[in-house]
LUMLUM-792287 format. One record per residue (C-alpha): residue in three letters; x, y, z. Coordinates in steps of 0.25 Angstrom, whole numbers, plus 5000, padded with zeros to 4 digits. Layout:
BEGIN
ALAXYZ...
// end
This chain:
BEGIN
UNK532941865470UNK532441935482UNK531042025477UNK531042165481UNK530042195493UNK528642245486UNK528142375491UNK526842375498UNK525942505495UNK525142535507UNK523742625502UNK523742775509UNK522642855512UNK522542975502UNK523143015490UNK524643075491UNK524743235487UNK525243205472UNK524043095469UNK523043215474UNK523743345466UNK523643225453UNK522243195456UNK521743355457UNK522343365442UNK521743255438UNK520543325441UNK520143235453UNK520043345463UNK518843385471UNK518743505463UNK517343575465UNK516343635456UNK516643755455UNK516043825440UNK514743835436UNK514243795421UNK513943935419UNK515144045417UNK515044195418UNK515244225404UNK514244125398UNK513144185409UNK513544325404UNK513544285390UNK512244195391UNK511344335399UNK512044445392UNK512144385375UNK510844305375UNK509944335363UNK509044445368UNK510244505375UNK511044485360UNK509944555352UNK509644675363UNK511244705362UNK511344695346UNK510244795347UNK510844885358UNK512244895350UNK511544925336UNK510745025344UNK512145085349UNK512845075336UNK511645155331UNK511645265341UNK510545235349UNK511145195363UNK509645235368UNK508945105361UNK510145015365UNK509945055379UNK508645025380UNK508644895370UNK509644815377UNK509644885393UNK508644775398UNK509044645392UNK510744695398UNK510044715411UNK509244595409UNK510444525405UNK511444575417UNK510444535426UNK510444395422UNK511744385421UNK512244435433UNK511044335440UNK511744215434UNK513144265438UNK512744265453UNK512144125449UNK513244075444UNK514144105456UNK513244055464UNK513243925457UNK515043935456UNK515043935473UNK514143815474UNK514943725482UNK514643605490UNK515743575497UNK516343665509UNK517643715507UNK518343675518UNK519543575518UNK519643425519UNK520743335523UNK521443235513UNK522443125515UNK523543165507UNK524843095508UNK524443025520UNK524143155528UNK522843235529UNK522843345521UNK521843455521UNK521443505507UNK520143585501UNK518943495495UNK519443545482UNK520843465483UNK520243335486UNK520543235475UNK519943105472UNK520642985479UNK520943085492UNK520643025507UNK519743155513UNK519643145528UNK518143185533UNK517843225546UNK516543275555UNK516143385547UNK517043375534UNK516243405521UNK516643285511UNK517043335500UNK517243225492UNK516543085487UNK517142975490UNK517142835503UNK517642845515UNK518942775517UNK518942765531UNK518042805544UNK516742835543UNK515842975543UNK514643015546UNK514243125536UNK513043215533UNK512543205519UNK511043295520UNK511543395510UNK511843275499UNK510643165502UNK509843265511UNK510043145522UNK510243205535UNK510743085544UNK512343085544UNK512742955536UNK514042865541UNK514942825529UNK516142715533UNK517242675524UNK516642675510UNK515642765512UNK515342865502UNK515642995507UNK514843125499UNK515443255496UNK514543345503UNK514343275513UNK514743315526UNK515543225538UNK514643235553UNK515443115559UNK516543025558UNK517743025552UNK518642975538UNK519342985525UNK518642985512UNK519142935499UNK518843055488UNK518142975478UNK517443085471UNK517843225470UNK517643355462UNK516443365454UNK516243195454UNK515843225470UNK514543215475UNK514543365481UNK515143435468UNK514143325458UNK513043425466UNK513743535467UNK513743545452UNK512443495449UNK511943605458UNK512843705451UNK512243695438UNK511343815433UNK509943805433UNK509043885422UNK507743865427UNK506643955425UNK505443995430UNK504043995425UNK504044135423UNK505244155419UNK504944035408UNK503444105404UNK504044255402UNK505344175394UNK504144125384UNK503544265383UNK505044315380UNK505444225369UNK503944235363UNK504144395364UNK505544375358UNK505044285346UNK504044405343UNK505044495342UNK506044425332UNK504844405323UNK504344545325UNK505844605324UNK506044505309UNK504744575304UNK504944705307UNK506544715305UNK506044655292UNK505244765289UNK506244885293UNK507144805283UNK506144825272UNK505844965277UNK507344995278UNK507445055291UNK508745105297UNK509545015304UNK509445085316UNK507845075316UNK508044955314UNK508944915326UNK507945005335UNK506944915330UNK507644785334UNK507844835346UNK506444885348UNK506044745345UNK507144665354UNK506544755366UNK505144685363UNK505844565371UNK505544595387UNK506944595392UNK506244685403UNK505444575407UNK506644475411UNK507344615418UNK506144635425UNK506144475430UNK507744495433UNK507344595441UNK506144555449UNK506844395451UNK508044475456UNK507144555466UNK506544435470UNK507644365474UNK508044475482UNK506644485489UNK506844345493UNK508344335497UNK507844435508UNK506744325512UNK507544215514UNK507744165500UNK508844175492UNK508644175478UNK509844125469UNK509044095456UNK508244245453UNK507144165447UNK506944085459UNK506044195467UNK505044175455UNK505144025455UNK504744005469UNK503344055466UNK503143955456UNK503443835466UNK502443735471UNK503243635476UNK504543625488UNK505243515488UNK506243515500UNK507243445508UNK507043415524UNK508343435530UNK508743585529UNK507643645522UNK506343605532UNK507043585542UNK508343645549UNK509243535550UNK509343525564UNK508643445573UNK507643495586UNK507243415597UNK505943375597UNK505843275610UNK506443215620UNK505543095624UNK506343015641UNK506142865640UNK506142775651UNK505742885661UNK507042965659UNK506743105665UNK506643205654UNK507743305659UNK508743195662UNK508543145647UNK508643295643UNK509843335649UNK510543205647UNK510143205631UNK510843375630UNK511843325637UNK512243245625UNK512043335615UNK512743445619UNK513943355622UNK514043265610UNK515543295603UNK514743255589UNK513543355588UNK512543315578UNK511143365575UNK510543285584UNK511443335594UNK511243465591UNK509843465592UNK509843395606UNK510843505612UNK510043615606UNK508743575612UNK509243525625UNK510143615635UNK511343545640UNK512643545643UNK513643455636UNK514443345645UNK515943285643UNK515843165635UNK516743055636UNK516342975625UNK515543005613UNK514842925600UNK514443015590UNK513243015582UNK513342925568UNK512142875559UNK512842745561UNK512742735576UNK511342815577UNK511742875591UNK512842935597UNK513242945613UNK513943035622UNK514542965636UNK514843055649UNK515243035662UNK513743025666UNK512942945656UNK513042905640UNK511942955633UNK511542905618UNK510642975605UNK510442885595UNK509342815585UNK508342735593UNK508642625584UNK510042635586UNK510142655602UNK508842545603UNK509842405605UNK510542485617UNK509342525623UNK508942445635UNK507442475633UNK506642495621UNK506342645617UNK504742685616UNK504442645601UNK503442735598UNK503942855605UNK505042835595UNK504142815583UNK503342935585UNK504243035585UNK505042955572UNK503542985566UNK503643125567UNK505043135560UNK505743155574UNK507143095574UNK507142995588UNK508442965596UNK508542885608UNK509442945620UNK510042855629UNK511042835641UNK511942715641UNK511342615652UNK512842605658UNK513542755659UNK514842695655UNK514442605644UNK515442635632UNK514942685619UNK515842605610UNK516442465610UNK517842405611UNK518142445594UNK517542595597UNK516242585590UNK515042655596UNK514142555602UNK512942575611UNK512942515626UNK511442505633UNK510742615632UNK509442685642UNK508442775633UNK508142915638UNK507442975629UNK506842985615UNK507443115608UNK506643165594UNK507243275586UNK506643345573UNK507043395561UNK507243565563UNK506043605554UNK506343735550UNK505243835556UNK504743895545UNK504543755537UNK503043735541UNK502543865538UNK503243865524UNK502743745521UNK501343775525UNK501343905516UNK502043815504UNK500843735507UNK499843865506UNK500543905495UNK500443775487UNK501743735488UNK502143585489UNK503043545497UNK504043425497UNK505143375504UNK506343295498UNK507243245510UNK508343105511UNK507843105526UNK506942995530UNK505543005523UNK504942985537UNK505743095544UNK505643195532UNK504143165532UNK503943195546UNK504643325544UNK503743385533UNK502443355541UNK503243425552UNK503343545542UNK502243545538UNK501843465526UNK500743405522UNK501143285515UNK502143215522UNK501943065517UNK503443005518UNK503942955504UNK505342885504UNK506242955491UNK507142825491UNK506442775477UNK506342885469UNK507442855461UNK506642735456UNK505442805453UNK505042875438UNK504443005436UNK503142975438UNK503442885449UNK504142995458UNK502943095453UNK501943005460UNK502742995473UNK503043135473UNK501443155473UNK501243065485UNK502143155497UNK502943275499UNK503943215507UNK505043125504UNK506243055510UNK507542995506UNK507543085494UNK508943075488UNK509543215482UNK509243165467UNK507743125470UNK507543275475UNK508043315462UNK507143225456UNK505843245464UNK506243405461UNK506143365446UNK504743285447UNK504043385454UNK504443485445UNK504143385433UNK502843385440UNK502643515436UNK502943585449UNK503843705455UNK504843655464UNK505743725475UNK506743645479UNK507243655493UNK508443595499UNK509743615507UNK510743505504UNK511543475492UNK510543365489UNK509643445486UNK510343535475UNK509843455465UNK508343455469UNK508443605470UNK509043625457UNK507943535451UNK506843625456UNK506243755451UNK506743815462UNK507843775473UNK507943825488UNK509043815498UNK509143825511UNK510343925514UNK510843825525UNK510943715514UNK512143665506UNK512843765497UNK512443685485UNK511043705485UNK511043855492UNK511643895478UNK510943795469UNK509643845475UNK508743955470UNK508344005481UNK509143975495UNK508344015509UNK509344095518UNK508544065530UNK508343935527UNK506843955527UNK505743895517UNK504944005521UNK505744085511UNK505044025500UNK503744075503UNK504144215502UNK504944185489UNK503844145483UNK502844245486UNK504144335479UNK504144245466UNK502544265465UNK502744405466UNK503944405457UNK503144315446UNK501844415448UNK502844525445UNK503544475434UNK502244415427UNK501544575428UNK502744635421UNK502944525411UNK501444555407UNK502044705406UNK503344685398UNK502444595389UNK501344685385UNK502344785382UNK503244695374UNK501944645367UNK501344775366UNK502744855359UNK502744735349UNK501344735344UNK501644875342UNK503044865334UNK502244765325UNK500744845324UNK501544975320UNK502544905311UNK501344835304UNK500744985300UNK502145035296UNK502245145306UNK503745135310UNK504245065321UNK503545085334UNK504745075345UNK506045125346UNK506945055356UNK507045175365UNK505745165367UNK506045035376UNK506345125387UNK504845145390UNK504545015394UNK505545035408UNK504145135412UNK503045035406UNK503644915409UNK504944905417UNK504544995428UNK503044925431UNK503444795431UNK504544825440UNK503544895450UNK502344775447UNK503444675449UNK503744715462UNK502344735466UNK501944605461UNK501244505471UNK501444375475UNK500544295466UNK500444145461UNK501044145447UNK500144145434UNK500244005429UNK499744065414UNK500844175415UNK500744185401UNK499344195398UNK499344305409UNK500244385403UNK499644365388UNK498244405393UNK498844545398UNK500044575388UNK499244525376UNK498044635377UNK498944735383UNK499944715372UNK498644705360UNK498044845366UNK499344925367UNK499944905357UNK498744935347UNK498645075355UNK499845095353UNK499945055339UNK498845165337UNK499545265345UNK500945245337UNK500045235322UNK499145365324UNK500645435332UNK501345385320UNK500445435308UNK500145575314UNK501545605316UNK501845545301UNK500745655295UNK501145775304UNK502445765298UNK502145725284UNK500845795281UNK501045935287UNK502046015293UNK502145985309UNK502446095318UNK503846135320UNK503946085335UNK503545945330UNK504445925320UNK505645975330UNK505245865341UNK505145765331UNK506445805324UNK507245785338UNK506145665340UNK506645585327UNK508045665324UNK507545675310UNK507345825303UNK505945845299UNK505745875284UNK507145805281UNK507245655285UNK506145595279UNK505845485289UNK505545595300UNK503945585299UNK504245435301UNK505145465313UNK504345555318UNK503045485318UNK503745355323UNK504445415335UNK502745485340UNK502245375336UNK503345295347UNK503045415355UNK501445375356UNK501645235356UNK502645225368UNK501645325376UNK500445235373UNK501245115376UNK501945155387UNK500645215394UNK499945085391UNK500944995398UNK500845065411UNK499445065413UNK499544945409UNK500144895421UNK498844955427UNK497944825420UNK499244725425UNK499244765439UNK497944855441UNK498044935452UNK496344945455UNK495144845450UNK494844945438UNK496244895432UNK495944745435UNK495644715422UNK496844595420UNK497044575434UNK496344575447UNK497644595456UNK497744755459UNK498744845465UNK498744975467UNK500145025466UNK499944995451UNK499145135449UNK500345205456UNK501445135446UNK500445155433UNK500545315438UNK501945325441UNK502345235426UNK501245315420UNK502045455426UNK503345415424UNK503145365408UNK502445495405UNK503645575411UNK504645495401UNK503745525391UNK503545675390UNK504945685395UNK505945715383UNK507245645388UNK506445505391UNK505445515379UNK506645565370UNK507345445376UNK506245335372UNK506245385358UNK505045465360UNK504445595358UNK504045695369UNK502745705374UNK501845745363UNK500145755364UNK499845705352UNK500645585359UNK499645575372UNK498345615363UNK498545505355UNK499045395366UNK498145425377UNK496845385370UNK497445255365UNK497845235379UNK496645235386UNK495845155374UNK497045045377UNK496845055391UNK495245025391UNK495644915380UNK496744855389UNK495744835400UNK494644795393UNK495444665388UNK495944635400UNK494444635407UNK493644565396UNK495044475395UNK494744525381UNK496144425375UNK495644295382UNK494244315375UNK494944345361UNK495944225363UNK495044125369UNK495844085381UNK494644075391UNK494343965382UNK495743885383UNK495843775392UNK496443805407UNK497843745408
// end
């Protein structure tokens, strides 16, 4: 029996077109992230039907359903606004976060059936053979099969020497190719790579606030738990009372307006200005919030390579040996740099620096971290750069110890140049690998690190300032060390990164107090140095350029990116530097003080009103006067409040935030609130009861009871609820005067424009006494006007009005100011006595 001959299979590289089309539906493609965890509808549906928002349009459609289009307008108009702004802020954010991609778009070649095939890094599928070649972007994770390649990893480990990988070497997706040549085996792919495991990290939202945003959210939800207290008790009482259903939904609505959705508008607005502001100053702001956060920060940590310093090299000497004329060495050393087929950094620093002309080459070595050196032969002379480690066994005399050691100490990079001792010495052996022949020193060359020009100065004003600074890099500690005192920095004391994994909490808190400068950091220990310092109780800014620092910056307050960086932390930053300039910060910063400032002033505003309107809505419901407000009355506030805040918030200055924000404002809102609204109870309760007995004691005059008529649209004599109506709609009339009145001039005790007004602060400005005057002619205008005053639910200018308002006023307006000088709220609470925090 003769045995069939056994077929032998013989292992090809690749995968056949079939094995990759089943691979990609099994899901095994290198699919990038393309979606965000957050989807247009929910960001809609999460800013537009929150609970404030819910209650303020209930309210508006009950308001329309009952015929008063007026009140629905002014009930819900600010929170929609504040709401579309929001929304459409997150929107851009969102499609922000949807074009983050690592990788480059551009093809790669595949061995498909035995052939090269070019395909899109999407169509790569795990088990592929990817050719990668000088300047190739690897897509994919995954060892080399064959060759070898020299590749730059900075933007994943921040290392900034290329590094040779041979068969079995992990290649990084990410990563890019400088040198060399092979094929890689796609190991891992899709979202299991290394590029899209940070790409989606990076990708996810961030919801962190800042302090003032967190302080005026505690004032808000307190507000808001008044009111729903405040709106049971009362509701309650109408119920007993029973009032109509459309004086109760006027009420309800009066009472949601208590909630200052003005004051978050007003933040929109002035963040939204701010970012502005600062893009035009070389700081792109992505997250609003952002221009107020810098204000706070107290500590920079940043990477070396691409944010201090350019990323190039300069040349800082070139030192003859052995009596070697230094024109000869000069020319000879451009002559090599500008005709190396294989530029590099080095290279192109040396060319840059030195004029030359290039030569023709007849053989070349390239430049690899394996080798250390690289050399170019001519028809005159071989000349070599390399490490002085690597050229010192071919040198035929030693080179000058400590001239190289020196220049190491100050963070210069050494190399050795060199002329082969025979002209025709060949630069590879009999197998074609590089090997050095005998070698002549001509010269010492040092180069340095590009520092970026404005580095120094903005690190001597972060030091002015108070500002921290601390540099997280994976080059060596020495070199990074040698770099920041060349910058600038004080502390400079090298601490090698290698252990911190090892260390606890504590551990890693007690080296971070020992330097501000540390090497070998690995992309998770940045992270994690973020998170201790901030642990610590300190506001970090984050600044970085390479993928590996995404997740450092995300972990700080605030992230900053260079615009030359990678495209993952350009849209995972906060902030981005279009000029690639720290020097930016400063003036962002001087922006988020000014922004706070403003912000705090019109907080203390928005709050003595909203304080003010509720002690009165409770005072008069106590002594069963009717209610106080109507919601048209609401509009008001855009002369008393809206339109000051915006003016102070503009003319706000650049001053270090109040670290008792809140006791701040309860020291001004509190008296201010106490004070006007018992004037304005005493207005409305003598308005209300004159009016009560001129038209149930006697009979009025003929004119009067027409205005009040077309005033209540009830018939005088007929309805028996139009004294009430009456009475209630003066006394609205008085109390919205007095109150109105009262909150302009009090902006004169908030922002005084001469000493005599410095009663709650020292800081003057004179434009304030020209605001007050022009609020003060432009609210009386509304006021006397029928169109506007019959618009706000008011009646016409009437004297008993100002006879009765003017008096109170100025008593309120001695009060005011005598509580603020004899700090008359500190006494009564005791809070000079409290211990200082």
């Amino acid at each position: 029996m003769t045995s069939s001959p056994v077929a032998v299979h013989v292992p090809t590289l690749g995968l056949s077109s079939r094995e990759a089309v089943a691979r990609r539906r099994r899901g095994e493609g290198n699919d990038a992230v393309t979606r965000s965890s957050r989807t247009y509808a929910r960001i809609v549906r999460t800013n537009l039907l929150n609970l404030y928002n819910s209650i303020l349009f209930s309210l508006g459609i009950a308001l329309l359903a009952l015929g008063r289009p007026g009140d629905a307008l002014i009930s819900v108009g600010i929170g929609v606004l504040n709401a579309a702004i929001s929304t459409l802020q997150e929107v851009r954010a969102k499609r922000q976060l949807d074009r983050l991609q690592l990788l480059a778009r551009s093809t790669v070649v595949v061995v498909r059936d035995g052939a090269d095939v070019e395909v899109g890094p999407q169509e790569v599928v795990r088990g592929d053979a990817v050719r990668v070649r000088p300047g190739d972007q690897v897509v994919v994770d995954g060892p080399l099969l064959e060759g070898h390649a020299e590749v730059d990893e900075s933007l994943l480990t921040g290392e900034s020497d290329a590094q040779l990988r041979t068969p079995g070497g992990d290649l990084l997706s990410g990563s890019v190719v400088t040198g060399g040549a092979g094929v890689q085996l796609a190991r891992d792919v899709g979202a299991a790579s290394h590029a899209q495991r940070l790409t989606a990290e990076a990708r996810q939202a961030t919801t962190d606030t800042t302090p003032l945003q967190r302080r005026i959210a505690f004032v808000v939800r307190l507000t808001m738990l008044l009111v729903v207290l405040m709106s049971g008790a009362i509701l309650a009482q109408a119920a007993l009372e029973g009032l109509s259903l459309v004086r109760v939904v006027q009420t309800t609505a009066v009472l949601s307006g208590l909630v200052p959705y003005g004051l978050f508008f007003l933040i929109a607005l002035a963040y939204t200005a701010g970012a502005v502001t600062s893009s035009r100053q070389g700081a792109l702001v992505q997250r609003v919030n952002a221009v107020e956060s810098v204000s706070n920060v107290d500590v920079v940590c940043t990477d070396k390579t691409g944010t201090l310093t350019t990323g190039r090299l300069t040349v800082a000497e070139v030192l003859p040996l052995g009596g070697h004329d230094a024109a000869t060495v000069t020319a000879a050393l451009a002559a090599m740099a500008h005709s190396t087929g294989a530029p590099n950094l080095t290279s192109a620093a040396l060319a840059g620096a030195l004029p030359g002309d290039p030569v023709e080459v007849a053989e070349e070595v390239p430049f690899s971290s394996a080798l250390r050196w690289s050399a170019v032969r001519t028809a005159a002379a071989t000349w070599v750069l390399g490490a002085p480690e690597a050229l010192a066994p071919a040198l035929r005399s030693a080179l000058p110890a400590a001239e190289v050691t020196a220049r190491t100490a100050q963070g210069l990079r050494v190399l050795v140049f060199a002329r082969t001792a025979e002209p025709s010495a060949p630069l590879r052996d009999a197998a074609g690998r590089p090997t050095l022949p005998g070698l002549e020193a001509l010269a010492l060359v040092a180069l340095a690190d590009e520092l970026r020009p404005d580095v120094p100065a903005t690190l001597q004003r972060f030091a002015e300032e108070g500002i921290a600074v601390t540099v997280l890099s994976g080059d060596d500690p020495g070199t990074v060390a040698a770099l920041a005192a060349r910058a600038g920095l004080r502390d400079t004391v090298p601490v090698h990164a290698g252990g911190f994994a090892e260390l606890t909490d504590p551990e890693l808190d007690a080296v971070l107090a020992t330097s501000s400068v540390f090497g070998r950091v690995a992309p998770e220990q940045k992270e994690r140095v973020v998170v201790a310092l901030r642990r610590q109780g300190r506001y970090v800014a984050m600044v970085g350029d390479g993928v590996n620092d995404a997740r450092a910056l995300k972990a700080a307050q605030i992230g900053v990116a260079m615009a030359s960086g990678s495209a993952v932390t350009r849209d995972v930053a906060d902030i981005v530097l279009t000029e690639d300039s720290l020097a930016a910060l400063v003036p962002a910063r001087r922006l988020g003080r000014r922004l706070i400032a403003g912000i705090t002033t019109s907080a203390q505003l928005f709050l003595a009103r909203v304080a003010t309107q509720a002690l009165v809505i409770v005072a008069v419901t106590m002594l069963g006067l009717g209610f106080p407000y109507s919601p048209a009355q609401g509009g008001l506030t855009l002369f008393t409040v809206g339109l000051p805040t915006l003016v102070l918030t503009a003319w706000a200055r650049p001053v270090p935030p109040d670290p008792d924000l809140l006791g701040t404002l309860g020291r001004f809102v509190v008296p201010a609130a106490l004070l006007t609204a018992a004037g304005g109870v005493t207005v409305y309760a003598f308005l209300y009861t004159t009016v009560t007995e001129v038209f149930t004691t006697g009979r009025p005059p003929d004119f009067v009871v027409t205005e009040f008529e077309s005033y209540t649209g009830l018939v005088y004599g007929t309805d028996a609820d139009f004294a009430e109506a009456a009475a209630t709609i003066g006394a609205q009339t008085g109390l919205n005067t007095f109150v109105s009145l009262a909150s302009v001039l009090l902006v004169l005790f908030l922002v005084p424009p001469a000493r005599v007004f410095a009663v709650f602060t020292r800081v003057t400005d004179r434009r304030t006494g020209l605001l007050v005057a022009g609020l003060l002619v432009v609210l009386l205008a509304a006021l006397v006007t029928p169109v506007t005053s019959g618009y706000l639910g008011l009646t016409g200018a009437a004297p008993p009005v100002y006879t009765t308002v003017l008096p109170v006023l100025a008593v309120w307006f001695l009060a005011l100011g005598a509580a603020y000088r004899f700090r008359l709220l500190d006494r009564l609470l005791g809070l000079r006595e409290l211990p200082a925090r």
